[in-house]
DOPA-618289 format. One record per residue (C-alpha): residue number from 1; residue in one letter; x, y, z. Coordinates in Angstrom, 3 decimals, decimal comma. Example, Ala and Ser with C-alpha at 12.3 -4.5 7.8 and 13.67 -1.06 7.14 Angstrom:
// residues 2
NODE resi resn        x        y        z
NODE    1    a   12,300   -4,500    7,800
NODE    2    s   13,670   -1,060    7,140
// end
This chain:
// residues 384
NODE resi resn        x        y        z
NODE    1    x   22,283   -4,538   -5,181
NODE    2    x   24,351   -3,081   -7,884
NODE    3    x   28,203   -2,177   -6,462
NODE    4    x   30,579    0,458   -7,617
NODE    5    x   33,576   -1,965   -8,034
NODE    6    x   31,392   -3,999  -10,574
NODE    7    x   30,256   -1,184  -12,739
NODE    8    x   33,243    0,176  -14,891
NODE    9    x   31,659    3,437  -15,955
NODE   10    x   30,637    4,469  -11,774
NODE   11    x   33,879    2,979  -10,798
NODE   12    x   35,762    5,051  -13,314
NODE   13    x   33,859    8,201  -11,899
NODE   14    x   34,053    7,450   -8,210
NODE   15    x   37,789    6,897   -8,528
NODE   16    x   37,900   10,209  -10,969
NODE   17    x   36,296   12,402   -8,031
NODE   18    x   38,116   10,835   -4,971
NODE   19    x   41,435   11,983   -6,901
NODE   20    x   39,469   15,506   -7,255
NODE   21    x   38,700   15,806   -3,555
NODE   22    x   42,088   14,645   -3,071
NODE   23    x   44,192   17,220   -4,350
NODE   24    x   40,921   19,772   -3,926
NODE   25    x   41,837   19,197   -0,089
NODE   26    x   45,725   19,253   -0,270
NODE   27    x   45,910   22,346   -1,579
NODE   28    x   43,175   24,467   -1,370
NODE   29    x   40,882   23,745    1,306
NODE   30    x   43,150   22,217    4,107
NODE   31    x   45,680   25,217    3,670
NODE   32    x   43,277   28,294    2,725
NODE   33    x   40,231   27,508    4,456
NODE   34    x   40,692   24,947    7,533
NODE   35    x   43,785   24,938    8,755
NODE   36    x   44,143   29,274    8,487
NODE   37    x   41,999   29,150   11,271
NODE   38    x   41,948   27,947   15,036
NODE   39    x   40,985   24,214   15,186
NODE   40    x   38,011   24,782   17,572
NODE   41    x   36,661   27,773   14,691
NODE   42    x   37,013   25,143   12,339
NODE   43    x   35,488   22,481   13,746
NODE   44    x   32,792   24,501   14,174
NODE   45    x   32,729   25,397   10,700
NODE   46    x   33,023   22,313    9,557
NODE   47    x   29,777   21,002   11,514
NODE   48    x   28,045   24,460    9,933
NODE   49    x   28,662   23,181    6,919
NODE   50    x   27,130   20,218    6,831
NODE   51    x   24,451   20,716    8,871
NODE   52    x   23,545   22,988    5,259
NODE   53    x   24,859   20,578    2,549
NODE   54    x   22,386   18,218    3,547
NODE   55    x   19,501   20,534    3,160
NODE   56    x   20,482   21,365   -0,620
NODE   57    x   18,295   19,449   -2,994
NODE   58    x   20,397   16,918   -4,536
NODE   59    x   23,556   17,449   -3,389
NODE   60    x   23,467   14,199   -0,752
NODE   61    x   22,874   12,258   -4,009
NODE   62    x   25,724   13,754   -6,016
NODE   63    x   28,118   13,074   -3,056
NODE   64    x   27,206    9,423   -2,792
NODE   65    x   27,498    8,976   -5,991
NODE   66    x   30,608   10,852   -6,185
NODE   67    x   32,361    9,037   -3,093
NODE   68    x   30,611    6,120   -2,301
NODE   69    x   32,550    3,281   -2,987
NODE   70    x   30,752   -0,012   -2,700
NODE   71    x   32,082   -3,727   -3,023
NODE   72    x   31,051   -6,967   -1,868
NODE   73    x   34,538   -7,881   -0,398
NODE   74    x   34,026   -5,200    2,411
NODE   75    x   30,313   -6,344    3,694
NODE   76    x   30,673   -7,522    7,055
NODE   77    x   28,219   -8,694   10,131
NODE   78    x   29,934   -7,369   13,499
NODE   79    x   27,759   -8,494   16,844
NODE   80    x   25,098   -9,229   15,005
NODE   81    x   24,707   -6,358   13,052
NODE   82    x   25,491   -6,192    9,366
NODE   83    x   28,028   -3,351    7,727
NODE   84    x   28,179   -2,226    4,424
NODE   85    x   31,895   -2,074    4,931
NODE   86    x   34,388   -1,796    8,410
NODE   87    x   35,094    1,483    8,474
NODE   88    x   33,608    4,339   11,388
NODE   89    x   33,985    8,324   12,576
NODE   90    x   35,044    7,219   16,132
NODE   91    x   32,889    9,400   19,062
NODE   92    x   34,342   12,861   19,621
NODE   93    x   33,739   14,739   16,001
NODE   94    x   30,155   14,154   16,026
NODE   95    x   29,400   15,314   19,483
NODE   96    x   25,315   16,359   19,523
NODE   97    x   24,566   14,151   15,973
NODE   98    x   25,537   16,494   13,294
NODE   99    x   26,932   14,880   10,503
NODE  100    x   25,188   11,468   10,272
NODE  101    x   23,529   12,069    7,049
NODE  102    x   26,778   13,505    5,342
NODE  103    x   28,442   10,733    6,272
NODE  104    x   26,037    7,618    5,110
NODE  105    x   26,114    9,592    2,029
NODE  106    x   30,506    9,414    1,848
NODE  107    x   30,168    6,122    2,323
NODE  108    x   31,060    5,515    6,319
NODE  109    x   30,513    1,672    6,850
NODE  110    x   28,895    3,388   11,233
NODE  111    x   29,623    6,513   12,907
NODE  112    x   29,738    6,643   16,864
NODE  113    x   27,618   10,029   17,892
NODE  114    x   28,836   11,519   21,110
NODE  115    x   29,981   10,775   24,155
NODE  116    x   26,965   11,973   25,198
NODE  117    x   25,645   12,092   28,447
NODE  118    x   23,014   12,436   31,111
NODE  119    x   23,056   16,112   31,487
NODE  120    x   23,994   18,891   29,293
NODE  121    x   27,729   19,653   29,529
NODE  122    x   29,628   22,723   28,277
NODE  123    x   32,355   20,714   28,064
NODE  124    x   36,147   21,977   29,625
NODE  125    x   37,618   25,715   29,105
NODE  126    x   38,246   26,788   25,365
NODE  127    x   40,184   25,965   23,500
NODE  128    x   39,507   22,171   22,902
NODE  129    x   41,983   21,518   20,392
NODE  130    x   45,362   21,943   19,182
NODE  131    x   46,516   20,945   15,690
NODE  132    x   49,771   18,689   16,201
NODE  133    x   50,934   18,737   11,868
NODE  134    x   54,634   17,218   13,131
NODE  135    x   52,694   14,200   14,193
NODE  136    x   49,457   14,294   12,409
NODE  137    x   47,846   14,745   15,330
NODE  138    x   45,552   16,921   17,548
NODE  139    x   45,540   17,273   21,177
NODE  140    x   42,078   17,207   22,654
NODE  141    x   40,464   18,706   25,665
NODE  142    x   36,715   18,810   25,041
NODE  143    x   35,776   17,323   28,268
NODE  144    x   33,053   15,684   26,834
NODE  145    x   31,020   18,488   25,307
NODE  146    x   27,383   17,909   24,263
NODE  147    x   23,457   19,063   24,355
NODE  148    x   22,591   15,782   26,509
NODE  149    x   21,737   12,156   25,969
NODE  150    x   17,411   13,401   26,472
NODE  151    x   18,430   15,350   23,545
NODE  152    x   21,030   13,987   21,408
NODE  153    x   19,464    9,959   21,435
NODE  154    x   16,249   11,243   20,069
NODE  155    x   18,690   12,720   16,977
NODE  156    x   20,285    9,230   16,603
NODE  157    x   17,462    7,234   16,440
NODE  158    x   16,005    9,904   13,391
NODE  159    x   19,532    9,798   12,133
NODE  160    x   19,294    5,390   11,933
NODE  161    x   15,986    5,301   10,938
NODE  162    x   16,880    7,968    8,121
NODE  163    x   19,951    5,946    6,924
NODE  164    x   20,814    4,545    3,874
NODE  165    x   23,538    2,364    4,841
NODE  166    x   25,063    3,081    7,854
NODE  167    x   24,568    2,125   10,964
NODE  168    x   25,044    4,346   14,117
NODE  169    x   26,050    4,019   17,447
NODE  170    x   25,833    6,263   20,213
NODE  171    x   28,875    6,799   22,717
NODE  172    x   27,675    7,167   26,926
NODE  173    x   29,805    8,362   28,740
NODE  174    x   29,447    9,860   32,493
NODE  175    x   28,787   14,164   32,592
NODE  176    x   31,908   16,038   33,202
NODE  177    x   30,533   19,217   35,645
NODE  178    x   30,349   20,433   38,874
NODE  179    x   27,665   18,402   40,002
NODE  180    x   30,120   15,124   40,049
NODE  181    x   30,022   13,196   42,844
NODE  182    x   30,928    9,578   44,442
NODE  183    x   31,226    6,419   42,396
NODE  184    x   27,588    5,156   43,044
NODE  185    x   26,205    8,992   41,140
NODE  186    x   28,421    8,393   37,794
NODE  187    x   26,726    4,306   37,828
NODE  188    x   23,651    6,322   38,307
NODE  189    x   24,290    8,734   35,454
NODE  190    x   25,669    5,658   32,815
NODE  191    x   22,661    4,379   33,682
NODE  192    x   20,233    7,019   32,569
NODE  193    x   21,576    7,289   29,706
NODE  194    x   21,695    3,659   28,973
NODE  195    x   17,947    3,671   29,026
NODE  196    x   17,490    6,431   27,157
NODE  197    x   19,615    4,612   24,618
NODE  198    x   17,987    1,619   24,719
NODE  199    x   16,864    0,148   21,164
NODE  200    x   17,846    3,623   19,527
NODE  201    x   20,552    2,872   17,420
NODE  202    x   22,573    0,498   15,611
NODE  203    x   25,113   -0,149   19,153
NODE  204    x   25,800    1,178   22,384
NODE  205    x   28,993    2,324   23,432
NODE  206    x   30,118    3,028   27,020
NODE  207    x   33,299    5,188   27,093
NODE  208    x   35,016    4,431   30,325
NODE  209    x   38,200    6,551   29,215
NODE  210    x   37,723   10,407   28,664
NODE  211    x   41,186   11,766   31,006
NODE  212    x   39,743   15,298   30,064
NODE  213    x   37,125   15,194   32,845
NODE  214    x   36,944   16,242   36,907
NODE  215    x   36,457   12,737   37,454
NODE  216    x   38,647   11,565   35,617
NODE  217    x   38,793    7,727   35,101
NODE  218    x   37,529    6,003   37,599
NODE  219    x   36,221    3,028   36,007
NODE  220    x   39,721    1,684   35,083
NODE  221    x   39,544   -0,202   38,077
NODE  222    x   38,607   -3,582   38,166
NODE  223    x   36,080   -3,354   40,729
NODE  224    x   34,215   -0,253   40,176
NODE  225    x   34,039   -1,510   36,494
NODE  226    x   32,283   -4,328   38,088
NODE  227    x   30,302   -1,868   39,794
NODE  228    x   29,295   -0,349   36,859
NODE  229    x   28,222   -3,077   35,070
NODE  230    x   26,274   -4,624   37,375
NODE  231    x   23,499   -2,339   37,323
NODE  232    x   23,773   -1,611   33,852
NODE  233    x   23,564   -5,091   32,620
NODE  234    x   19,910   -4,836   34,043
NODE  235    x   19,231   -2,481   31,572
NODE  236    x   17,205   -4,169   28,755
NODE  237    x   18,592   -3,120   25,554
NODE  238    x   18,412   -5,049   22,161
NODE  239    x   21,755   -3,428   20,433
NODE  240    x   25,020   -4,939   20,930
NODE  241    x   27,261   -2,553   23,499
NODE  242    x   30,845   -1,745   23,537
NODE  243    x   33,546   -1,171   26,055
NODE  244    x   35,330    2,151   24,734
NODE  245    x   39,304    1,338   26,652
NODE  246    x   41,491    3,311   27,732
NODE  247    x   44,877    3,754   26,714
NODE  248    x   48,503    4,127   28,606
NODE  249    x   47,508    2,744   31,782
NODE  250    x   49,880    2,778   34,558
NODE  251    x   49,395   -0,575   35,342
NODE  252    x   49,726   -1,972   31,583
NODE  253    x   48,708   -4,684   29,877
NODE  254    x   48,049   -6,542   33,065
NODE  255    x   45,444   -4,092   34,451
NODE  256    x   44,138   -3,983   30,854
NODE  257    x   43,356   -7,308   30,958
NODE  258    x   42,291   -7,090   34,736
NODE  259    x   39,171   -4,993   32,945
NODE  260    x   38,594   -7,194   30,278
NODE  261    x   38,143  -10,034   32,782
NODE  262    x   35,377   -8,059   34,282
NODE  263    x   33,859   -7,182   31,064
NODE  264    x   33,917  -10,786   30,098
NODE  265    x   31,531  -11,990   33,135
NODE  266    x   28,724   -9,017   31,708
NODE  267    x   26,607   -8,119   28,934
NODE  268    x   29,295   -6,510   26,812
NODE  269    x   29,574   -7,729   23,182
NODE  270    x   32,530   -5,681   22,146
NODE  271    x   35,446   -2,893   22,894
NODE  272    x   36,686   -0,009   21,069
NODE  273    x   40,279    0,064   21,522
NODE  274    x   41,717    2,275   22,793
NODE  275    x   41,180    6,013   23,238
NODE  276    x   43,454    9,394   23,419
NODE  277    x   46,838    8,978   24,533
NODE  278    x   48,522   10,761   28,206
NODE  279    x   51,785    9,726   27,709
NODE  280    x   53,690   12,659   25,918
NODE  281    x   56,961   11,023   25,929
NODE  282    x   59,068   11,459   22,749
NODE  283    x   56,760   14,249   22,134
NODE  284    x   57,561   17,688   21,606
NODE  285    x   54,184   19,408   22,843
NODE  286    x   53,806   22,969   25,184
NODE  287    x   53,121   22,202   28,851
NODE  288    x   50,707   24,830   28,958
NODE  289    x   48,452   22,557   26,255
NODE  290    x   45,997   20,578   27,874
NODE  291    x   44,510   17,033   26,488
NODE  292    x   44,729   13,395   25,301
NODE  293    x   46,750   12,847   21,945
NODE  294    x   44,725   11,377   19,399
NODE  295    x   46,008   10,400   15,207
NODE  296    x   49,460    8,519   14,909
NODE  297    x   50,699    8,350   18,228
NODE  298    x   48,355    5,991   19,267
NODE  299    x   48,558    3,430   16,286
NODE  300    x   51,574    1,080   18,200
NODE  301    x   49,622    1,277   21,310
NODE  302    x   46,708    0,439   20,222
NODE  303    x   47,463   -2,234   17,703
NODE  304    x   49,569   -4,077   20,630
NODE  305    x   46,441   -4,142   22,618
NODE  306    x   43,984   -4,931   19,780
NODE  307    x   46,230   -7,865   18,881
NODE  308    x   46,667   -9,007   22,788
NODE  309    x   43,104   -9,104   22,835
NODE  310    x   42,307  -10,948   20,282
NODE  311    x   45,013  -13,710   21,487
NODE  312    x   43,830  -13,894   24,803
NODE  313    x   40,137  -13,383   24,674
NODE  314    x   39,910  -14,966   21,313
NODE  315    x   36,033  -14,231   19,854
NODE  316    x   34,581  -13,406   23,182
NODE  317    x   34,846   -9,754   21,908
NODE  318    x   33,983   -7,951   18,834
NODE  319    x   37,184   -4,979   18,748
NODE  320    x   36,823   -1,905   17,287
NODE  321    x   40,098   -0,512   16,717
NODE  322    x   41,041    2,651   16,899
NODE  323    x   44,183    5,063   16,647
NODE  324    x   46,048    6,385   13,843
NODE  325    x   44,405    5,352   11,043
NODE  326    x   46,065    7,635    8,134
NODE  327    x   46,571    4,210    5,398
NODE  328    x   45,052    1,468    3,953
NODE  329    x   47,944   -0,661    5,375
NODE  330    x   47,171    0,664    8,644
NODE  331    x   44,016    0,089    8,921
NODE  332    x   44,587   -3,281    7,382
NODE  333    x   47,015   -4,317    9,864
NODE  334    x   44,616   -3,700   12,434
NODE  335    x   42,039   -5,841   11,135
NODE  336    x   45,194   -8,779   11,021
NODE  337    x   45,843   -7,999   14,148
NODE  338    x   41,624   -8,665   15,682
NODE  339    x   40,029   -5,839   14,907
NODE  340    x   36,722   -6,577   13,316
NODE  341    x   35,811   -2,769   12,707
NODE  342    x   37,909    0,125   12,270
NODE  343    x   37,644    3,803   13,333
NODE  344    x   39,392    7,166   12,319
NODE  345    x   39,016   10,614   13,251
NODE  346    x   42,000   12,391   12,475
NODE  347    x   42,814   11,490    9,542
NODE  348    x   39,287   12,688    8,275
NODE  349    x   41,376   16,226    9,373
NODE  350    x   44,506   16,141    7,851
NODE  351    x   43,683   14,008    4,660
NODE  352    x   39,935   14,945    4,085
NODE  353    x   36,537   13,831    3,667
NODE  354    x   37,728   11,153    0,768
NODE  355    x   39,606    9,696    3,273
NODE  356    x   36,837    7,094    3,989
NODE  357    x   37,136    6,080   -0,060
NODE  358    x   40,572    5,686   -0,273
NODE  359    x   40,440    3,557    2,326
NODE  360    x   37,450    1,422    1,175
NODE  361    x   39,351    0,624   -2,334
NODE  362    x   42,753    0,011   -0,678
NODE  363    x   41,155   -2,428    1,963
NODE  364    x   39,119   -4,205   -0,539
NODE  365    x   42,208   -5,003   -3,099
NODE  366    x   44,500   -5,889   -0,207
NODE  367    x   42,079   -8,743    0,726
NODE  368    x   41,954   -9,967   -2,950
NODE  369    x   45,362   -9,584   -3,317
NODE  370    x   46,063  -11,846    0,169
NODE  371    x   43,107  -14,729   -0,962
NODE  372    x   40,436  -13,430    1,723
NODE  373    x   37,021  -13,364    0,402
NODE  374    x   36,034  -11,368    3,126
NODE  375    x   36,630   -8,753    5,800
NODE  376    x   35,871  -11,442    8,413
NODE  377    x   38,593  -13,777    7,154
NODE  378    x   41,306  -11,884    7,333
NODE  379    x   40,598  -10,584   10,956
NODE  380    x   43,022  -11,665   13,550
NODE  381    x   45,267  -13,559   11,259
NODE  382    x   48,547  -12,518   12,886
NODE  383    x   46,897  -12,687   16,233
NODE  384    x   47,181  -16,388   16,308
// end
């Protein structure tokens, strides 16, 4: 395999056209084109507009050429499964599988799809997001929007088989409508789409934490975790599955690790930690906006649990970490702190679609620079 970081001339170009897209987002499409509208039109947009750049002959080969960064230093094997490099879209962008072949072509080491789930859902009352600039930020109140997991898996497992480099994962999570009921019919609907899941992608993902939902969350406790996972452990599946955590609980770090225990006694190979934040303290955000608080004010959360985890459970669990990704040294610090993979969402927003680049070549001299000669060995170091 020939790599971009051992080729002078592609290196020189790839590094030439992430600068482009750089300042190309900065000031003219960020200002004049995405954020002049409402998020939710320009999310929309957004997945428009890829859904058609991938259908123009030759343009998914200029962008990988133009953005993909390669380099041995960021290959990684996670649960089994190898990586080009660490780096993810965390679930809740690509909602129905939209962007999966834009995004093996920028480079993305995975993508989560969804949360999808075992019905269609319209999702919560428009709109679903607010733009939060002060904090780079959004507030998010999809509710779990999406087409289905009878229709969206079938998409994935295209979408993996299609890939070039990336692997995919699909996000399950229980449908948020008015057809809800006890504890025993969201096991039922997890379930469902487990199987429907089942050897069709790269990893599984079972999001236990989406606060935006009539249900709410009831699978942060202990027991009805164990619930949970007890019937879908008997679901054969040959991917690797993920816990996707809550954050903020009210009971802490103890009740965190009160669900960890649990996890640790089933078939669960990994968690993504954590999701959107509740707590708005030290916030200055309108009452009247509903939603979990995704970008930087969940990176101190979230790297305190990422790093607990990795101290207490030591390599029983592959992390996935998640929240407030905007750096290199952020994400970097999350990987010193346990995480194995990382994630991002908004930042992809407020920094644009070069964001997963910058991020590749920052990672990749920051182990060099440190003495790691991989991702792997510098993961958890100031967990110990």
């Amino acid at each position: 395999m020939s790599y971009v970081s051992e080729n002078s001339l592609h290196n020189a170009v790839n590094l030439a056209a992430t600068d482009l897209f750089t300042f190309s987002y900065k000031h003219i499409i960020k200002p004049h084109l995405v954020f002049n509208i409402p998020p939710d039109e320009a999310h929309d947009r957004m997945i428009a507009f890829c859904k058609i750049s991938e259908r123009v002959p030759g343009l998914m080969w200029l962008l990988r050429q133009m953005l993909d960064y390669t380099d041995p230093i960021l290959q990684t094997q996670v649960m089994g499964v190898d990586f080009a490099n660490p780096f993810g879209l965390s679930a809740g962008l690509d909602k129905n599988c939209d962007l999966c072949t834009v995004l093996d072509n920028a480079g993305f080491g995975f993508e989560t799809v969804g949360s999808t789930t075992a019905r269609p859902c319209a999702g919560n009352a428009k709109p679903w997001y607010h733009r939060l600039p002060q904090y780079d930020s959004l507030l998010v109140h999809a509710g779990l929007a999406n087409d289905g997991s009878e229709f969206v898996i079938p998409r994935v497992e295209k979408a993996w088989t299609n890939a070039k480099s990336m692997q995919i994962s699909v996000s399950i999570a229980r449908t948020n409508d008015n057809l809800v009921g006890d504890l025993d019919e969201g096991i039922e609907d997890y379930r469902i789409s487990m199987e429907r899941a089942s050897g069709k992608s790269s990893m599984i993902e079972v999001n236990i934490s989406c606060p935006n939902t009539m249900a709410g969350e009831p699978f942060s406790n202990p027991d009805a975790l164990d619930k949970l996972f007890s019937v879908l452990d008997k679901v054969s599946r040959p991917q690797p599955t993920l816990v996707k955590m809550p954050l903020n609980l009210k009971g802490e770090w103890p009740q965190f690790k009160s669900l960890l225990d649990v996890l640790s006694e089933h078939k669960v190979d990994g968690v993504s930690i954590a999701n959107l934040r509740k707590n708005r303290d030290g916030l200055d955000i309108p009452a009247d906006w509903q939603g979990g608080i995704s970008g930087a004010p969940t990176y101190n959360a979230s790297n305190d649990l990422i790093k607990r985890t990795r101290s207490e459970f030591g390599s029983r669990f592959a992390i996935a970490g998640i929240g407030g990704v905007f750096t290199t040294e952020q994400a970097y610090q999350k990987i010193r702190n346990g995480a194995d993979l990382v994630m991002f969402v908004s930042s992809l927003m407020y920094r644009g679609p070069q964001q997963i680049t910058t991020l590749k070549r920052g990672l990749a001299k920051m182990l060099r620079k440190d003495g790691f000669n991989s991702v792997k060995d510098a993961v958890g170091v100031d967990a110990l």
